[in-house]
C-alpha positions in Angstrom: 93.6 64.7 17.2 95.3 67.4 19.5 93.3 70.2 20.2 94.5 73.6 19.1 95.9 75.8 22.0 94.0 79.0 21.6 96.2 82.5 21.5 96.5 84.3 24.8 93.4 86.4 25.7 91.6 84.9 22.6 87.7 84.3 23.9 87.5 80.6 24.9 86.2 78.8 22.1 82.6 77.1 21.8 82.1 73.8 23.3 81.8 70.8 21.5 79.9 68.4 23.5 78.9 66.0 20.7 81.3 63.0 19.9 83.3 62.5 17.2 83.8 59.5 14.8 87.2 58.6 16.2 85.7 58.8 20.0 82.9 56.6 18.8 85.1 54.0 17.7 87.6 54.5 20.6 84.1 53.7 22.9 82.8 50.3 21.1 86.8 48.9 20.9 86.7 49.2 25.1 83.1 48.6 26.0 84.1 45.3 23.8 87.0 44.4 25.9 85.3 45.2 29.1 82.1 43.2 28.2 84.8 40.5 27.9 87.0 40.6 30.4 84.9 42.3 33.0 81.8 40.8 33.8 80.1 41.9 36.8 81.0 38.3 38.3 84.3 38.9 37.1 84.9 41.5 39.5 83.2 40.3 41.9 85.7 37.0 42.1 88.6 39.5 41.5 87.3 41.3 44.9 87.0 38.1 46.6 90.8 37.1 46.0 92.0 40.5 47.3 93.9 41.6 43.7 94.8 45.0 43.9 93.8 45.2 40.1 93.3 43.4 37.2 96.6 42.8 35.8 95.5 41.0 32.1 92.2 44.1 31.8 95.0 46.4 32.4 97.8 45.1 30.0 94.7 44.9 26.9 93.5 48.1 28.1 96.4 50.2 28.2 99.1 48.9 25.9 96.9 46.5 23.4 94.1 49.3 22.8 96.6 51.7 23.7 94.6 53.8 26.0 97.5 54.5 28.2 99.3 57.1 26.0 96.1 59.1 24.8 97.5 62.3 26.8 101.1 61.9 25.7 102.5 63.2 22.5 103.7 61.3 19.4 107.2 62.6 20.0 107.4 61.5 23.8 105.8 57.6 22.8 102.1 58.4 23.0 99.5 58.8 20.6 98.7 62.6 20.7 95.5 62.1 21.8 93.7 64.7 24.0 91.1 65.1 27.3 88.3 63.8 24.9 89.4 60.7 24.0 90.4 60.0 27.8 87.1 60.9 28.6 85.4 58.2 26.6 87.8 55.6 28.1 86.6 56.9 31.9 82.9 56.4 30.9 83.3 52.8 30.1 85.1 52.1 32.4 82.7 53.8 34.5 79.7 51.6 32.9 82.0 48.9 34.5 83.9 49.7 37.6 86.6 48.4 36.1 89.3 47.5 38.6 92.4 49.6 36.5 94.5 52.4 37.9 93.8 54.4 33.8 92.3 57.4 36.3 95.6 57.4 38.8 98.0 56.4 36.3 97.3 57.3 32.5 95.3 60.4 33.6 96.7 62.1 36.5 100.5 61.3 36.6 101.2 61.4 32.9 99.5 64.7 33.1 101.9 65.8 36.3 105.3 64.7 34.3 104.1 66.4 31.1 104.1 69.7 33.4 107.6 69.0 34.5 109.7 69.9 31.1 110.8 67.1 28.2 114.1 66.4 30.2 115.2 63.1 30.3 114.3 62.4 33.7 110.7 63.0 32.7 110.6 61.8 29.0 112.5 58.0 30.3 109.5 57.5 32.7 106.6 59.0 30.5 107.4 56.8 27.8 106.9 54.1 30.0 103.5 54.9 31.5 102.4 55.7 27.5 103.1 52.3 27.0 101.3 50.4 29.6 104.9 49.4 31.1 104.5 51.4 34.4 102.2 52.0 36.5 102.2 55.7 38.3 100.7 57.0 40.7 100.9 61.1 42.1 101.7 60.5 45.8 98.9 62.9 47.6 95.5 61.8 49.2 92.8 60.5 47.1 90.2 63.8 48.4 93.4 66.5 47.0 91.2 68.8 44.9 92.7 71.4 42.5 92.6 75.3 43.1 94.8 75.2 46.3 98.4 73.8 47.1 98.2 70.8 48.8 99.7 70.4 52.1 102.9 68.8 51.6 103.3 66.0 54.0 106.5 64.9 52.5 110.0 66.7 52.8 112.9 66.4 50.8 116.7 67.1 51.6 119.6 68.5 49.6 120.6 65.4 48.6 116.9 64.0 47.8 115.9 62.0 50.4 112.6 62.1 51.1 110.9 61.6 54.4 107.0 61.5 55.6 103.3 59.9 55.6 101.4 60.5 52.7 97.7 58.6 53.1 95.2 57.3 51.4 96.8 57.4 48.0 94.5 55.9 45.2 96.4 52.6 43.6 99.4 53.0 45.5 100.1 49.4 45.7 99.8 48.6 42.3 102.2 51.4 41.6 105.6 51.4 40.2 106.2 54.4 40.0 106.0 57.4 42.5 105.6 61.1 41.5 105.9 62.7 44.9 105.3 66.3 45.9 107.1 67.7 49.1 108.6 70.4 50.1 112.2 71.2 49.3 115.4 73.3 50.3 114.0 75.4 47.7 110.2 75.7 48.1 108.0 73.5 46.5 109.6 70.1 44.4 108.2 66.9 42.4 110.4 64.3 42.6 110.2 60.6 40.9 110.5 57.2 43.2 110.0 53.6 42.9 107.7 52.2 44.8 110.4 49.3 45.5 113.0 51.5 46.3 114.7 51.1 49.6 113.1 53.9 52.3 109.6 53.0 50.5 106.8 51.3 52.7 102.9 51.0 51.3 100.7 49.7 54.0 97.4 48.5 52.1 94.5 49.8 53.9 90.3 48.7 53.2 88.7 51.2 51.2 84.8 51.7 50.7 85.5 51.0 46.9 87.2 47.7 46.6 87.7 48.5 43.1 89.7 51.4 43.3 92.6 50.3 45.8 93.7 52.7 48.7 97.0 52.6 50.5 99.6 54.7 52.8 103.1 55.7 51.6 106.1 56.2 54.2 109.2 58.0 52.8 112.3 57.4 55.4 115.1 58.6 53.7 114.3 57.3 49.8 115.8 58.6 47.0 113.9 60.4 44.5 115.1 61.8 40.8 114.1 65.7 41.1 112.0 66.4 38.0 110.7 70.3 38.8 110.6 72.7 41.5 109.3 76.0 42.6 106.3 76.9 40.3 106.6 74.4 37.7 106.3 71.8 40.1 103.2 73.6 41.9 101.9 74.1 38.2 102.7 70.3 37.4 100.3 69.0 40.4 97.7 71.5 40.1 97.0 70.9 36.3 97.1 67.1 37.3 94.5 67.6 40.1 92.4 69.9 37.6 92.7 66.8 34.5 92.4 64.4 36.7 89.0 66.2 38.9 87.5 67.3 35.1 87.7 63.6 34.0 86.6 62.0 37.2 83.4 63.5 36.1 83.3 61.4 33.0 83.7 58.1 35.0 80.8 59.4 37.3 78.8 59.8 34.5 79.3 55.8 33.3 78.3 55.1 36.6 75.3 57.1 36.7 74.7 55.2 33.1 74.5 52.2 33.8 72.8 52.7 36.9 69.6 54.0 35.1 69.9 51.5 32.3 69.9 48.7 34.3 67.1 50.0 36.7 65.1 50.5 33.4 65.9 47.1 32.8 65.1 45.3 35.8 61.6 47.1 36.5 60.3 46.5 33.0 60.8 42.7 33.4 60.1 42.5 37.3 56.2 42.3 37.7 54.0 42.2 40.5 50.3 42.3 40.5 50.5 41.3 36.7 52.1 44.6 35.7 55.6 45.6 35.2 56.3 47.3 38.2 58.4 50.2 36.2 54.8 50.8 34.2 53.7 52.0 37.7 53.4 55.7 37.6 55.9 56.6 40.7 58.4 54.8 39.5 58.1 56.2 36.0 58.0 59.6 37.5 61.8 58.4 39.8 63.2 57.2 36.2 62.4 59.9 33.8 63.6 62.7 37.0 67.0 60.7 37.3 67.3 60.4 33.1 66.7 64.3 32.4 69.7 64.6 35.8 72.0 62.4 33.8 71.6 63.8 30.7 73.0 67.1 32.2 75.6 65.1 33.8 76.7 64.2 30.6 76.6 68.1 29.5 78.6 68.8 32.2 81.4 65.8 31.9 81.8 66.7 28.4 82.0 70.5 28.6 84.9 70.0 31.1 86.5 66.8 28.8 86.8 69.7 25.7 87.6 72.6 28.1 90.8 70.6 29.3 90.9 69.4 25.7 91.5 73.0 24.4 93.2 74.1 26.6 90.3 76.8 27.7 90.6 79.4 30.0 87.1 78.7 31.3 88.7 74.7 32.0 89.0 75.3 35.5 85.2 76.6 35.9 84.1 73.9 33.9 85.8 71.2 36.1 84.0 73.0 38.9 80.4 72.9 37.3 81.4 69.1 36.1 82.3 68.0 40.1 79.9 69.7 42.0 77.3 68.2 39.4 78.2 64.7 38.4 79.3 63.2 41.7 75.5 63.7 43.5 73.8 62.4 40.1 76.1 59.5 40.4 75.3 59.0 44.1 71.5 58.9 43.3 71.3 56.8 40.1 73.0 54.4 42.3 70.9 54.5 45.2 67.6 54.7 43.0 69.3 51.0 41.5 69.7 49.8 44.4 66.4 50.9 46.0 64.9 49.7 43.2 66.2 46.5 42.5 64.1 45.9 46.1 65.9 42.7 48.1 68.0 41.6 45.0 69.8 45.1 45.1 71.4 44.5 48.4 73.4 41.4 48.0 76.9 41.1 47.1 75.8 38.7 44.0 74.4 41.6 42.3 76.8 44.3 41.0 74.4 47.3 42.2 76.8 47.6 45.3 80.0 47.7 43.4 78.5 50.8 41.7 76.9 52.6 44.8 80.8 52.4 46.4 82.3 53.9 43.3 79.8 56.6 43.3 80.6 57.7 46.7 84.4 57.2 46.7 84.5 59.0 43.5 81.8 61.8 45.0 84.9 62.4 47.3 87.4 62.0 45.4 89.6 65.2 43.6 87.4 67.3 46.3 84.2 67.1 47.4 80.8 68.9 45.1 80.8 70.9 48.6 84.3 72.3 48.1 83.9 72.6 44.1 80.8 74.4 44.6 82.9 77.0 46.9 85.7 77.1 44.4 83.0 78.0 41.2 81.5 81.5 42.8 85.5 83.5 43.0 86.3 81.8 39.6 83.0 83.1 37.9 83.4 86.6 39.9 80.5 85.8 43.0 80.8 86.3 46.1 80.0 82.7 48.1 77.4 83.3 50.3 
C-alpha cells in the first residue's frame, strides 16, 4: 500500500482523491468500533471524570485495528501503510471526537522519528508507538505550524540534559514518550525523553477542547537519548508539522461531517407550524451552502492526504490549501449545528458542543488558516498582498 516516491524533478503526479477498496474497509472496521465504544454520552461521562483519554478506545484502536503503525514500515513493526489510510482513520475519528492522542502520537511523532535515521535509538521506540505500546508525543505548542523553525524553547547540554518550558503541548499527559526539539551545542537537536523521567514535570492545564488534552512540559536537567541533529533534526520536525497540519484537515473534515448530517437530521424531524422546519426555504438555502463548502473540504483534505502520500513536491502547497480551507468550514458546520439545533444545541447533553470546541481548537492548531493562507502565495510564486 506505500505510495511510490516519484524521481527527482519528475512532474508531481495526478491526484487521486477517490478512495480505494482497502480505505473503504479500513473506514467501516473504525466507524464500527467508535459507534461502539464512543457514543456521544460516552464521551460526555469520560469528560465528566476528568480522563485524559480513553485508555480501552485507544488500546482497540491502535493495536487491535492496528491503526497505530499505518505510517511505519513493515521492516521497522508497522504496516506500510501511507498518509491515505491515516487520513481515513482522522475522519472517523473526526465524526466522533474521539478522545485518542492517534493525531499527536501515531501521526505526528512516528512521522518525526522516521525522519531521524533507522538507528537503534529510533527503531526501539518506533516499534513501540507502531504497536499501540507507547504513547508519543512531539514536545512543541499545539499552534507550531510547518514552513518555519520553531522557536526552541528547550536547550540541551553536552551531556544531554535538557532544560526549559515548553507549553501547551497536545496530549502531553497521556504521553510516554517525549520527542523534544531544542537547541544544542551543535545547532539544532531532537532528542527522546520519558515523560516519567526524573527532571520531567507536566502541569495539566483546561483546554477549550476537553477532548483533546493540553498540558505544559518543564525540562530541569532530564536526560534525553540524542536521535538527530543539525538538518536532519530540523527536517524531522518540519515534515512532522507538515504530516501532521495536512492530516489535521482530514479530522476537520469528520467534524464538518457530521455536523451537517446531523443538522439534516434534526431539522427534518423537528416541526413547527406543522412543517419540518428544514423544508423551510432559509434553512434549505443554510444546508445546501454549507454541503457544496464541505464537499470542497473534502477535495481539499484528500488532495493533501495523497500529496503527503506520494511523496509530492506540490505536498506542502497542498497542506496549505487543505488548512486555510478546512478549519473555517469546520468552524461553520459547527456553529450552523448548533444554531440550528435552536435551545437543545446549547446544552452540555447534546454533543453539538463537543464538536464546535474541536473545530476551533483544531482551526488553531498546526497554524492558523490566517498564517497557511500567508505561507500558500511564496510557495505558489505570489507575492502576498
Amino acid at each position: 500500500m506505500t505510495a511510490a516516491t516519484p524521481r527527482p524533478g519528475a512532474p508531481a503526479p495526478d491526484p487521486d482523491l477517490l478512495y480505494s477498496e482497502d480505505e473503504e474497509a479500513l473506514r467501516a472496521a473504525v466507524r464500527s468500533l467508535l459507534a461502539d465504544r464512543c457514543a456521544p454520552a460516552t464521551v460526555l461521562a469520560g469528560l465528566e471524570s476528568g480522563a485524559a483519554h480513553d485508555t480501552g478506545l485507544w488500546r482497540a484502536l491502535a493495536t487491535d485495528i492496528g491503526t497505530a503503525g499505518l505510517l511505519v514500515p513493515e521492516k521497522l513493526g508497522g504496516h506500510g501503510a501511507s498518509a491515505r489510510e491515516a487520513a481515513v482513520v482522522l475522519e472517523e475519528l473526526g465524526r466522533s471526537v474521539a478522545p485518542v492522542p492517534y493525531l499527536t502520537s501515531a501521526v505526528i511523532a512516528v512521522t518525526a522519528l522516521l525522519g531521524c535515521g533507522d538507528g537503534t535509538e529510533v527503531t526501539g521506540p518506533l516499534a513501540a508507538l507502531a504497536a499501540g505500546r507507547t504513547i508519543g508525543v512531539l514536545a512543541l505548542p499545539l499552534p507550531t505550524a510547518p514552513g518555519a523553525p520553531p522557536d526552541l524553547a528547550v536547550r540541551a547540554a553536552a551531556d544531554g540534559s535538557l532544560t526549559g518550558r515548553v507549553t501547551s503541548v497536545a496530549d502531553a499527559a497521556s504521553a510516554e514518550l517525549l520527542l523534544v526539539p531544542a537547541e544544542g551545542p551543535d545547532g539544532p537537536a531532537l532528542y527522546a525523553v520519558a515523560a516519567a523521567a526524573e527532571g520531567v514535570r507536566t502541569e495539566t492545564v483546561t483546554p477549550l477542547d476537553l477532548t483533546r488534552p493540553l498540558g505544559h512540559l518543564t525540562f530541569d536537567g532530564a536526560r534525553g537519548r540524542l536521535l538527530a541533529t543539525g538538518d536532519r533534526a530540523r527536517a524531522a520536525v518540519d515534515r512532522a508539522l507538515l504530516t501532521g497540519a495536512g492530516l489535521l484537515a482530514s479530522e476537520q473534515l469528520g467534524v464538518a461531517e457530521w455536523c451537517l448530517a446531523e443538522t439534516v437530521r434534526h431539522t427534518a424531524g423537528r416541526t413547527q407550524f406543522g412543517r419540518a422546519v428544514g423544508s423551510f426555504q432559509a434553512l434549505k438555502h443554510r444546508m445546501a451552502a454549507l454541503w457544496l463548502e464541505v464537499a470542497s473540504a473534502r477535495a481539499a483534505a484528500r488532495y493533501a492526504a495523497d500529496a503527503l502520500a506520494a511523496d509530492s513536491p506540490d505536498a506542502p502547497v497542498a497542506v496549505a490549501v487543505a488548512q486555510a480551507y478546512c478549519g473555517p468550514v469546520a468552524v461553520r458546520a459547527a456553529e450552523e449545528c448548533v444554531q440550528l439545533h435552536g435551545g437543545l444545541g446549547m446544552t452540555w447533553e447534546h454533543p453539538a458542543h463537543l464538536f464546535l470546541k474541536r473545530a476551533k481548537s483544531d482551526e488553531l492548531a498546526l497554524g492558523s488558516p490566517g498564517r497557511h493562507r500567508n505561507a500558500l502565495g511564496p510557495l505558489v510564486g505570489i507575492d502576498a498582498p
